[in-house]
N, C-alpha and C positions, 0 to 999 in steps of 0.2 A: 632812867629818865623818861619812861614813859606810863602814861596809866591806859587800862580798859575797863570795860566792865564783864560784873561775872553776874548770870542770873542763875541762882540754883533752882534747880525745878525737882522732883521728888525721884525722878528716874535718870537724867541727865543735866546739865549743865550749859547753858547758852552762853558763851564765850562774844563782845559784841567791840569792833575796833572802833571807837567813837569817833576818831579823828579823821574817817573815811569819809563822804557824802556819796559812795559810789558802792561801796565791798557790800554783801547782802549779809541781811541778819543771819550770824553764827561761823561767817567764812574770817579768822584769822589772817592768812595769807602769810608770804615768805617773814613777813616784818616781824612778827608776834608768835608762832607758831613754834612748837617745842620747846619752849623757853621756862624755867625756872623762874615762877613768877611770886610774890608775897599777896596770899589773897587777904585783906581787910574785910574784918565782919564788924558786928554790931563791938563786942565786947573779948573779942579775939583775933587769930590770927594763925597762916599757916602756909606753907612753903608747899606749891602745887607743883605741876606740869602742865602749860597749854597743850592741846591736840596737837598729833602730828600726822600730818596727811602721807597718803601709804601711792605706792604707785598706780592704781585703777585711780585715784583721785588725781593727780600729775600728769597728765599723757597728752601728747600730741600723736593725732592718727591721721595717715596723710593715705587720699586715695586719688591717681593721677593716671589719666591717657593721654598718650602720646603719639600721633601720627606721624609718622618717619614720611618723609619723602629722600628722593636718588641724589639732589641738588643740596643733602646735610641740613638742609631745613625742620624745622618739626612744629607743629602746634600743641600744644598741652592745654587740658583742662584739669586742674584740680583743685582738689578742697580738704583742707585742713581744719581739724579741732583740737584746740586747746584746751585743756581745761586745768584749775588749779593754778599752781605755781605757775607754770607754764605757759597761762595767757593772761597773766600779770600787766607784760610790758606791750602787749597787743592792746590788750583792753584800752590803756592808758593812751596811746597812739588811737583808738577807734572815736577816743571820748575828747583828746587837747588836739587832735590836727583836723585842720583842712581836708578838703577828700585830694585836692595840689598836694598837697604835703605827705598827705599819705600813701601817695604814689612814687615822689621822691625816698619815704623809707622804704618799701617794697624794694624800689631797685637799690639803695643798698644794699638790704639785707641779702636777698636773693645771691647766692654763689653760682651764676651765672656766664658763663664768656660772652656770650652777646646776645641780649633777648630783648622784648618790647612786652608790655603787660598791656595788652590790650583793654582788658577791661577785669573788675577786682570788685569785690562785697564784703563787706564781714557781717557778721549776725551774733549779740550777744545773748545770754542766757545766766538769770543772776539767778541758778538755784543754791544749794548747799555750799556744794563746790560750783563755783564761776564757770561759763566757759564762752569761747569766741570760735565761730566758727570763718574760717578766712576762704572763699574762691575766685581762684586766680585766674587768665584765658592768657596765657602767652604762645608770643612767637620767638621760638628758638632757632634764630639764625646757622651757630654752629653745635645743633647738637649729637654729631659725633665727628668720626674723621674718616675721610677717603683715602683710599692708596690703591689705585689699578682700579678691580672689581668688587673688591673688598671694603664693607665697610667697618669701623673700630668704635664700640661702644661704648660709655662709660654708664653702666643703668642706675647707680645711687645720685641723681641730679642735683636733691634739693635738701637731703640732710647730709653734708661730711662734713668730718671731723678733720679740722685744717690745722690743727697740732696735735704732736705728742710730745709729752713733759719727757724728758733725754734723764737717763740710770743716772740715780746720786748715791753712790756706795758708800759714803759716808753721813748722809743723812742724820740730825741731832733730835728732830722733833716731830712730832705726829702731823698727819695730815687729813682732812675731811671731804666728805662729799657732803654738800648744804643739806639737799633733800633726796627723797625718792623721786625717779621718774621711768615712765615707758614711753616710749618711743616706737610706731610702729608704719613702717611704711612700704604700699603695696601700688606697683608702675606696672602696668600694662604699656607696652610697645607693639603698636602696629605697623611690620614689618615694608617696608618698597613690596611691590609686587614682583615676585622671581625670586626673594633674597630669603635664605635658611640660616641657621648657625652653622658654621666652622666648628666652633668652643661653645660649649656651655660651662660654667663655674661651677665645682662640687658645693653642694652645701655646707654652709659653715655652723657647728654648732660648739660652743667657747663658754664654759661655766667657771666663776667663782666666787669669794663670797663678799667680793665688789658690783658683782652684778651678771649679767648673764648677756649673750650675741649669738645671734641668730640668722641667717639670708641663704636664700635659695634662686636660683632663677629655672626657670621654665617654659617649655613652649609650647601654646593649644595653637592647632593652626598655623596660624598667619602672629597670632600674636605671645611675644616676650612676657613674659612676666615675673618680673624682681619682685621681691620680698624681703624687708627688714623687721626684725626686732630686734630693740635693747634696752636690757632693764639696768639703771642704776641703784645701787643703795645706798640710803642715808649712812652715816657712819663716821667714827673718829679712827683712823687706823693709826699701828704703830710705825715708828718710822723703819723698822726692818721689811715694813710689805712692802712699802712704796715702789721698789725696784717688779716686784711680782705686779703692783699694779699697772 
């Protein structure tokens, strides 16, 4: 119950969402994208595939400093780009809210215990693939924990994953992941003056053929530095993986 249009050209194909006044010539997006479509021509007809956008097209890449101070305080500077799938529902928030309102999303979104957004920009970029680029200036009231002399860190801030789907050993039917995406994010921590690791976290490196996980942390200096990637994959899987996934 939807139409697009298709422009054939002699080397490729210009795929165009009509009913957008925003998406740039040739970007499908989540709506339309991989989909078994009936293309109409003059005096024929034929059962196509729309584009499907791969993970270097889907990513969100987040670069973040963080000034620790001894009183659990912290200030953060960072900036995130979306692009693709991925800054879909940003875009759409850059373009229908207020810059009031889009500070109320912010601090929803934001999986934060107690912070204040100082001050926030976004910048769009309507190439092939879309993208929004979002920088934030927060004050992180609690961002770790004290006990004694010691302080307790958590360094993945601003991307966790706040479920996981619980084993169904009896599972009837297949399950999917929508799209591709990469995910990659890189936090610099500047330590209190005096303070060293206790712990550093081994490196984690987790492959399969749902997707791939990756983080490290390290220390130059004075300064921490976390490091995440994860790749998902598009896909319909069986329902015997589900439990492996």
């Amino acid at each position: 119950n939807h139409v697009i249009a298709c422009v054939p050209l002699a080397k490729d194909t210009v795929w165009l969402e009509c009913t957008s006044q925003h998406d740039p010539v040739g970007y499908l997006g989540s709506f339309t994208d991989a989909r078994h479509v009936i293309l109409a021509m003059d005096n024929s007809g034929a059962i196509v595939t729309t584009p499907t956008y791969s993970h270097t097209d889907n990513q969100q890449i987040r670069k973040a400093t963080i000034l620790l101070n001894e009183n659990a305080e912290a200030t953060a500077e960072v900036q995130t780009t979306y692009s693709g799938q991925q800054q879909e529902t940003i875009s759409e928030v850059v373009r229908s809210l207020s810059n009031e309102d889009q500070k109320k999303w912010l601090n929803n979104r934001l999986t934060l215990a107690s912070f204040e957004v100082k001050q926030f920009s976004f910048r769009e970029q309507g190439n092939n693939v879309p993208s929004v680029t979002e920088k934030l200036q927060i004050l992180l009231r609690n961002a770790f924990t004290k006990s004694g002399t010691r302080l307790f860190l958590t360094p993945n801030l601003f991307n966790k994953a706040v479920n996981v789907p619980l084993p169904d050993l009896n599972r009837k039917v297949d399950f999917e992941m929508p799209y591709n995406y990469l995910d990659v994010d890189s936090l610099v921590f500047r330590l209190p003056k005096g303070y060293q690791p206790e712990y550093l976290p081994e490196p984690v490196v987790m492959k399969a053929q749902f997707g791939s996980y990756q983080s490290s942390v390290t220390l130059q200096g004075d300064m921490l530095i976390y490091w995440r990637r994860v790749t998902m994959n598009k896909g319909r899987y069986a329902p015997a993986l589900f439990n492996e996934w």
